[in-house]
N, C-alpha and C positions, 0 to 999 in steps of 0.2 A: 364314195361308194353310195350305189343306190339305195341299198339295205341295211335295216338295221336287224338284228336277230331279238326276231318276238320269242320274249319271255313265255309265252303259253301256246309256243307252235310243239309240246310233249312235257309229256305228264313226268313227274319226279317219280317214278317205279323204275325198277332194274329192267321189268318187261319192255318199258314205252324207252328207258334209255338205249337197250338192246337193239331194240330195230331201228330207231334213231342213227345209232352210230354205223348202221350197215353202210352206210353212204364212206364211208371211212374204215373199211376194214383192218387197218393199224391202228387207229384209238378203237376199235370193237375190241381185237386182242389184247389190248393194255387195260380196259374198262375190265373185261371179262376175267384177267387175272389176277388185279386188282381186288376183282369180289368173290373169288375162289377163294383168293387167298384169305380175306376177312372170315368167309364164311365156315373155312377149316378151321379158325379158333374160335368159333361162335361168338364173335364180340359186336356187340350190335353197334356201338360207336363207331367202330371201324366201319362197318357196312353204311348205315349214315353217312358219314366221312368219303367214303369212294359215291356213293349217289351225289354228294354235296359238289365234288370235286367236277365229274362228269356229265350233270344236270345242264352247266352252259354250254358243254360241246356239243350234247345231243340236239338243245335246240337248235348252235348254229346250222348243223345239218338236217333239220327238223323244216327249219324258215327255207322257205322257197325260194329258188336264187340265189340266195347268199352267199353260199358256197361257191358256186358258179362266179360270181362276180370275185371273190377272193382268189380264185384259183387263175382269174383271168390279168386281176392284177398283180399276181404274181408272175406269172408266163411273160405281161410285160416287161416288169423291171429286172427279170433274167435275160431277157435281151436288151436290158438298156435302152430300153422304150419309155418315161416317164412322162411323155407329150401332156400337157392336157391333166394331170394327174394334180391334185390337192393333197397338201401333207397337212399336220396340224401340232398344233405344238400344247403343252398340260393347260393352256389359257382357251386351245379353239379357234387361236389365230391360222390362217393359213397361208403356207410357203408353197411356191415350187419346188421342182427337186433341186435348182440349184440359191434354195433358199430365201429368194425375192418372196416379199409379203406379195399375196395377193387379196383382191375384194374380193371375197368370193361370200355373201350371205355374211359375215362379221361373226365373231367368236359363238360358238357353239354355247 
């Protein structure tokens, strides 16, 4: 993947997570109910907690591209398109899809 998701493409507030997630209107509605729900028993842990939870979503949809590029290699591999594709394994090594190491830049 081209992108990574910049950690400071949106601020840690409910507001900046809020518009963030608009790109996603199904985590908007889980985020959002999520902190209804926190917010109905005033526990501010929880509210923390749901900001803590949803902070890397919003950036991913926050980072420019990103998503775009996730959603493109997804539409791939539902068609059984994996051409060209680098997979990686908990070391950074990488495979094809059908598992062959490849050179590809060496362990992450």
């Amino acid at each position: 993947m081209a992108h990574e998701v910049d950690p400071n493409s949106c601020e840690s507030t409910p507001e900046a997570i809020r518009t963030a997630l608009q790109r996603r209107p199904d985590w908007l509605r889980a985020f959002e109910q999520e902190w209804l729900s926190a917010a109905a028993d005033f526990d501010r842990p929880a509210l923390d907690a749901v900001i803590d939870k949803w902070f890397p979503f919003a950036c991913a949809c926050a980072t420019p591209g990103y998503l775009d590029d996730v959603e493109h290699i997804v539409r791939r591999m539902t068609e059984d398109d994996s051409e060209g594709l680098v997979f990686r394994d908990a070391e950074g090594h990488g495979y094809d899809a059908d598992g062959r190491p490849v050179g590809v830049g060496g362990p992450r």
